[in-house]
N, C-alpha and C positions, 0 to 999 in steps of 0.2 A: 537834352543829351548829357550834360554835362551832370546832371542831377542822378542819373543813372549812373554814371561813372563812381559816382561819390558814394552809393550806396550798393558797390560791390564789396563782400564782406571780407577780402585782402587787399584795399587801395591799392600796393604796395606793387603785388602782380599785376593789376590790371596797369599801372604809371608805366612797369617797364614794359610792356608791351606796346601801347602807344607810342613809346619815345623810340623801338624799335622801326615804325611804321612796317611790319610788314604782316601779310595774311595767312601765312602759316603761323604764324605765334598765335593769331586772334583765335584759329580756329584748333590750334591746340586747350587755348585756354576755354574753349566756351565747351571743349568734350570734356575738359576736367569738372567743370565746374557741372555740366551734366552727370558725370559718374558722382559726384559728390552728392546732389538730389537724390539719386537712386540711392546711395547708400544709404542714408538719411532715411528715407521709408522704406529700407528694408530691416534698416535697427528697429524704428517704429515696430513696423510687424512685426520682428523675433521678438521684441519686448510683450506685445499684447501675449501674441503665444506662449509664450514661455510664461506668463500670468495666467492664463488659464489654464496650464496643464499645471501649473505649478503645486496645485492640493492633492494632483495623485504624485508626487516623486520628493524625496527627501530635500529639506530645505539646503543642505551642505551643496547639492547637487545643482540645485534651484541657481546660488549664489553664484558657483563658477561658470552656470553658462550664461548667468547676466554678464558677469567682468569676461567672457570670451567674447562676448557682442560689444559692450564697448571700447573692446582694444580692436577692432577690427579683425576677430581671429576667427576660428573657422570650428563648428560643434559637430562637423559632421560623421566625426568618429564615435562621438557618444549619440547622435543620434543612428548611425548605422546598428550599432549595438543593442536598442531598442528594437530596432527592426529585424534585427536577428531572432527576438526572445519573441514576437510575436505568435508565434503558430501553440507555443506552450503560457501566452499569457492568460489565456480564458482559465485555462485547466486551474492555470495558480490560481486563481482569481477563484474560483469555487475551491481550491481546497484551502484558501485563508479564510473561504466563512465558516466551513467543516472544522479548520483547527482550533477553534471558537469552542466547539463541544467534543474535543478531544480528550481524553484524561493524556496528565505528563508521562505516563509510561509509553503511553503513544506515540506521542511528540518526543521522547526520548532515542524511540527507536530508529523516528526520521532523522534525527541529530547523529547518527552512529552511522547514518547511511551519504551523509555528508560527502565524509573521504572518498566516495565512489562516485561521485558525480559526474565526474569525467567518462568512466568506462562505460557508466547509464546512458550518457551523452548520444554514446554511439550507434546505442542500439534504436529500429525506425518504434515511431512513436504508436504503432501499431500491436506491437508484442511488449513493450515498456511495462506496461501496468502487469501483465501476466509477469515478468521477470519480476517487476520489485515484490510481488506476492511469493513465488516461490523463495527468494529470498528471506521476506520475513517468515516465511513456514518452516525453511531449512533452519532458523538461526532458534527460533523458538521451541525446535522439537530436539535440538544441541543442546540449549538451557533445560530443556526439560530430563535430557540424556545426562547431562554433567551433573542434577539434581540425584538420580534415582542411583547412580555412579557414587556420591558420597553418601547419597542416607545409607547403601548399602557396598561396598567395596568389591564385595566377589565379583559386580559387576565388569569387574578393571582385569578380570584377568583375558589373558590373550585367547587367543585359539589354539593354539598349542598347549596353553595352560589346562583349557576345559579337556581337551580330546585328550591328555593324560590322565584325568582325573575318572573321564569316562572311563577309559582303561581299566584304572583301576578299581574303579567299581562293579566291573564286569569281570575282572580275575577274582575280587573279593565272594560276587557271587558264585563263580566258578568252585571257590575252594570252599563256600558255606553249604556245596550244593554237594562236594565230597564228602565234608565231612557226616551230612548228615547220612549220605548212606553208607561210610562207616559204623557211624553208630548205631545204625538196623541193623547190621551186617554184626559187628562185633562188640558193642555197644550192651552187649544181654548178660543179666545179673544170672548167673545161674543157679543162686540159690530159689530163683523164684520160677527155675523148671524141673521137672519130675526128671527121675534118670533113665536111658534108656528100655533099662526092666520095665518100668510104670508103662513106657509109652509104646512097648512090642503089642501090647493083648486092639489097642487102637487102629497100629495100623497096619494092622495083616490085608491084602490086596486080594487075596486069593483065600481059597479051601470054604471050609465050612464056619469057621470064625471070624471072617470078612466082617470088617464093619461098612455099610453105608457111609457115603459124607455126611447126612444129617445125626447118625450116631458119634461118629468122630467129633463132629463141631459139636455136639452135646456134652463130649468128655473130656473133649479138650482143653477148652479153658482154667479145668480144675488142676492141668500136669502143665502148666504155662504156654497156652496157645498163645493165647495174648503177648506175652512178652516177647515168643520168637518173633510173630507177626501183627505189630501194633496199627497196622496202618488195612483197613479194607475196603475195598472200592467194589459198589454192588450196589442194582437199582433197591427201592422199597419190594417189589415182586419179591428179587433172588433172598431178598435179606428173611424177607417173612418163610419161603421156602425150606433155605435150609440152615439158617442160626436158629438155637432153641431161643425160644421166649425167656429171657434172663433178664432181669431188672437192674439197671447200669452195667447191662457187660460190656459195652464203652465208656470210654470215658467222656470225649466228644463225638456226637453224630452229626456229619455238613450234610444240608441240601444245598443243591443245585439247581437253579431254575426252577424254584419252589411256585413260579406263579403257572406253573402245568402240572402242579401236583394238589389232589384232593384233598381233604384232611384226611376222611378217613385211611387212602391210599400209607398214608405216612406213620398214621398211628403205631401201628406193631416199631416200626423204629426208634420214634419216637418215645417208646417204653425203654427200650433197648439203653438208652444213654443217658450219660445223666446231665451233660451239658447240649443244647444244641444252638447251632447257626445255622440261621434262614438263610441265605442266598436266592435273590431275584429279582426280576424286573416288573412289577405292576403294569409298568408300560407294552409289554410283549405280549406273547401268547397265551390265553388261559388256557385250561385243561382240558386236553381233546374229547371225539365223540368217544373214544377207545373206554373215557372214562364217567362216559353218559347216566351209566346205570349206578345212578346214585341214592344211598338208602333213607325210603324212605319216614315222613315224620312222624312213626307209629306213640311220641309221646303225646300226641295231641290232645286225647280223651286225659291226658294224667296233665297238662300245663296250659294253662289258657290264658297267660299274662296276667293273673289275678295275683294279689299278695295274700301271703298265710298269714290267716288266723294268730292271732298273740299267744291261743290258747292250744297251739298243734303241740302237736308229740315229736318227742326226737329223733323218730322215725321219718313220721310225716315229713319232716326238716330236712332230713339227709335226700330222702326220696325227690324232695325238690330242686332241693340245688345240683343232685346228678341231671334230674331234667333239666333243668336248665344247663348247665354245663353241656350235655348233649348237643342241646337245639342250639348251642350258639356256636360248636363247632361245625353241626351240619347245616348251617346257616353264611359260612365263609365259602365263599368262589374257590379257596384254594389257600395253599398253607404258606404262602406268602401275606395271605389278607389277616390270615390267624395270627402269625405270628404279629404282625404290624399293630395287633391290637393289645397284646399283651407284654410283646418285647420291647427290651430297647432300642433303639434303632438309628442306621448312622446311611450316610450315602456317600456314595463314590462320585464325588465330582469332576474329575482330573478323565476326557474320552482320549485314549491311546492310540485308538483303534485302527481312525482310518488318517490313510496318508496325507488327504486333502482335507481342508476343513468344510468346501463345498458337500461332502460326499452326507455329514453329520448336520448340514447346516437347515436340514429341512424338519428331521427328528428333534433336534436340539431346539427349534423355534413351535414346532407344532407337540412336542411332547411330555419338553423336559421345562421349556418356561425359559429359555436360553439359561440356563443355570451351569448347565456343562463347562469346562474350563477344555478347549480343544489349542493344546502348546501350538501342534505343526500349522505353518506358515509358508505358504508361496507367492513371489511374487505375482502381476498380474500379465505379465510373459506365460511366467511358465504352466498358469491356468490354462493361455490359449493355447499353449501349443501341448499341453499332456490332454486337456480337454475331461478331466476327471470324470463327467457329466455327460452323455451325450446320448440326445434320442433320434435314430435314422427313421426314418418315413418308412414302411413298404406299404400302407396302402390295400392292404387285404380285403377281403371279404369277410366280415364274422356270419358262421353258421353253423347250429350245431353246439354252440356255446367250443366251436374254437375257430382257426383263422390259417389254412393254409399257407397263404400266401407271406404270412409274415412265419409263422414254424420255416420255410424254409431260407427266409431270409435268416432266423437266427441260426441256421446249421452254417451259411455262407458266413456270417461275422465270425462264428467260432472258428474255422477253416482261417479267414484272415489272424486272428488271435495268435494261433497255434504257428503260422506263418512267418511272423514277426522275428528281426534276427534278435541273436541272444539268447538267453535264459528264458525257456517255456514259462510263462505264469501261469498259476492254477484257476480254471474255471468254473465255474458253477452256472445254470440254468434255470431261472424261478419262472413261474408260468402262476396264474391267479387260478387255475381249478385244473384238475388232474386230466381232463378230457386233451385237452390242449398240451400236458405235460407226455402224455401217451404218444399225442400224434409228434411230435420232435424227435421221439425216443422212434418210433415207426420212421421217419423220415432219416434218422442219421443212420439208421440199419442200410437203406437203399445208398446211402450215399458211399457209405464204407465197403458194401459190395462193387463199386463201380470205380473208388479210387483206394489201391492198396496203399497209397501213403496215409489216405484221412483214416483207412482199420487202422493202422499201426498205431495210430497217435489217440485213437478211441481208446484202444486197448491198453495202451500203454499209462495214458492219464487216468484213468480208470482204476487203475489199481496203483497210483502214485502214494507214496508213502515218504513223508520227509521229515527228519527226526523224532522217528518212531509217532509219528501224531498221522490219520489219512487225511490227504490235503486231495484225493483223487478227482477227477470229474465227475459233476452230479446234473440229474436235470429232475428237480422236486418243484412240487405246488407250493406255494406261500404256507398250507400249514405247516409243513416237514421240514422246514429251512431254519429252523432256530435252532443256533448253536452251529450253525455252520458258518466256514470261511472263506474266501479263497481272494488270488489277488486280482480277478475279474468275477462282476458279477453283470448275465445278463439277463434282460426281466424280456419276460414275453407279454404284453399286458394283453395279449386278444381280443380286445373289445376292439369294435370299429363301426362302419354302415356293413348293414344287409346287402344282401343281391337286389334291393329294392331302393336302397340308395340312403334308407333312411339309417338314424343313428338313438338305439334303446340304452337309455343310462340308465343302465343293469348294472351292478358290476359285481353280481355273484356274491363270496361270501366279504369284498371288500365292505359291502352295502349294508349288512347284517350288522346289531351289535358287536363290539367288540371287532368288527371288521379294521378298525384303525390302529388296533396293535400286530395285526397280522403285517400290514402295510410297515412300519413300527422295524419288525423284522427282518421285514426284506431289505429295506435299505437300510439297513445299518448293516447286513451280511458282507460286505465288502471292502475292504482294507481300502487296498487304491483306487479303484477305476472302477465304473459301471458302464454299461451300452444298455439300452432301451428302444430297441426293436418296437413303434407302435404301430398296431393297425390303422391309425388315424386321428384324427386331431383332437387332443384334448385339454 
């Protein structure tokens, strides 16, 4: 017993308690010296622990929670703190092997998102990663804004700045657009026209010395037609009709929508001037059936693709190269193809036209090779809710190569159109072949006999005219639609099922060569908006 006594490790405590003789002291001392074993293997244990985890966490950290364990102090705030970072430690833990094959611009960018950590904090760990991405999208497309901002400055001006300038580019056009019909107007040298005398025997209207127009336009240019009136607007037909055949009696001649015009058609013009501009689209319409009868290759028997002889005559020579000059003009589809062979040639890349860029976005990828530059911009709101684009089901029956049931579905959308509060916009009606175009045109007759408001609003759009240009209501086939505009266009495509249920992918003259400039046409025909009325699914 006594041996035991000797070998408690504070003699000191255990003497005075003996010499107290009493059994609360003994049984004080034998729970102390219990709580003291415990302690003892519980340092043990946080020592082993804190050695094993000790190669994932910083030795600085390592060190103070050893000296908290052997002062008897308490780790349980740094370890709460771990236990807090738990649910985002895996994440970290994969993006410290990721940061590994980072470049520093990367890791730069996490360094700058630092300061924010807190307000990231906040948000649940479910939308986190979408937030920090639009934030780095926002911040790099700012850098990329603050870039294009100094390589070019005009960037910087405000909106009040621009919508001044607009202004004034549109009063400046204003005042270049008077001036120049001043200078038609009054702008005439008049040494370079004949004097009254010269011009009475011309234009007597009456009696027995009447001249014709085509006499007049014969004599006139010689007393200064020209100079009174420098500017003429008149198809290839009227110009061959009634201007005399004169060689340069322009100075410039423009076509327009040269790729619906033949060569031959143009020829007589084409003498006429001494400068010309092609104008047109290759992509659009070529030259109607109007222009079918085209002349034939009677040089054949004279040119057979062979080369002449070293030893021909200078006749024979000339005689050839007209032939050939001939066959290779009546060899061109149209005097857009002509000229693209011989002219120089430039293209209009910049489309105006339509208010949406959805409306071009099909022409410009199936036609033009997305080359097109389309400025106008809408968010992706106001697509849904303007709907630039939009095809309503009816469902019809096709027969007859047309489709009732959607014909009068499109008289009821144009009825809604016309309905609409505000400013009437101008419409137009395209239909793929003229049978179909007839019956809409039959259909909006019955329907304007039964509601005097829809006559009123036929009649009325119909003969619509807005600065001086006709913007009226039309209902044409795909081939009569080039060169038209309005700020609705609605297509009737008439194809659908039979009354048998079944469905013939016919699709008329879309199906034919050249059926994809017609297509080409139609929808480019519309500024803003389109509706597409189909018979059924395609």
């Amino acid at each position: 017993m006594a041996n035991k006594v000797f070998q408690y490790p504070v003699p000191s405590q255990l003497e005075a308690v003996v010499a107290k003789a009493s059994l609360a002291e003994y049984q004080s001392l034998r729970d102390s010296a219990h709580q003291a074993f415990e302690r003892y293997e519980a340092k043990q244990f946080s020592r082993a622990s804190l050695e094993n985890a000790a190669q994932w966490f910083d030795p600085k950290w390592v060190s103070e929670r050893l000296k908290t364990i052997e002062d008897d102090g308490q780790n349980g705030g740094a370890i709460a703190s771990i236990l807090e970072a738990r649910p985002t430690l895996e994440a970290y833990q994969r993006f410290r092997i990721r940061a590994n094959g980072l470049p520093q611009a990367a890791l730069d960018i996490f360094k700058l998102l630092r300061p924010k950590s807190t307000e990231l904090e906040r948000l649940p760990g479910s939308v986190l990663d979408d937030e920090v991405r639009k934030i780095v999208k926002r911040e790099a497309m700012l850098a990329w804004k603050t870039k294009l901002e100094n390589d070019d400055p005009r960037l910087l001006y405000e909106a009040t700045e621009l919508e001044a300038k607009i202004r004034s580019v549109g009063e400046a056009e204003k005042a270049m657009r008077r001036a120049n019909r001043q200078m038609l107007t009054q702008g005439i040298d008049p040494a370079r026209v004949a004097s009254p005398r010269d011009w009475e025997p011309i234009t007597r209207l009456r009696g027995q010395r009447a001249q014709r127009l085509r006499e007049f336009l014969e004599k006139g240019p010689d007393l200064g037609l020209m100079e009174l009136r420098p500017v003429w607007l008149m198809n290839p037909d009227v110009a061959s009709r009634v201007l005399p055949l004169r060689k340069n009696m322009f100075d410039t001649v423009i076509y327009d929508e040269a790729s619906q015009m033949p060569v031959e058609y143009a020829l007589p013009t084409l003498f006429r001037g001494e400068v010309v501009v092609i104008s047109g689209d290759e992509k659009q319409m070529p030259p109607t059936a109007f222009f079918a009868s085209r002349v034939e290759n009677d040089e054949a028997d004279v040119f057979d693709g062979e080369e002449l002889d070293e030893d021909a005559t200078e006749v024979e020579r000339e005689t050839y190269n007209e032939t050939w000059n001939r066959r290779e003009i009546k060899d061109c589809p149209d005097l857009l193809q002509l000229g693209k062979s011989v002219l120089p040639t430039t293209t209009l890349q910049i489309h105006y036209r339509s208010a949406y860029r959805e409306l071009i976005g099909f022409s410009n990828s199936s036609f033009y090779g997305n080359r097109l530059s389309v400025p106008v911009r809408h968010p992706d709101e106001e697509i849904l809710r303007a709907k630039p684009i939009e095809v309503i089901r009816a469902d019809g029956i096709y027969s007859d190569q047309t489709n009732e049931i959607e014909a009068r579905r499109v008289v009821q959308v144009l009825a809604d159109v016309w309905r609409r509060p505000g400013n009437t916009p101008t419409v137009g009606v395209v239909t793929f072949n003229r049978k179909q175009a007839d019956l809409i045109e039959e259909i909006l007759e019955k329907q304007a006999e039964r509601d005097d408001w829809f006559r009123n609003m036929v009649a009325r759009e119909r003969d619509r005219v807005e600065r001086g240009e006709d913007v009226g209501f039309f209902v044409k086939n795909v081939e009569n639609v080039q060169g038209d505009e309005r700020d609705y266009i609605i297509f009737s495509s008439t194809f659908g099922k039979n009354a048998q249920g079944s469905f013939r992918r016919n699709f008329g003259v879309l199906g034919q060569k050249g059926g994809e400039r017609r297509l080409n046409v139609a929808v480019t025909a519309s500024p803003p908006i389109w509706r597409s009325p189909t018979g059924g699914r395609m």
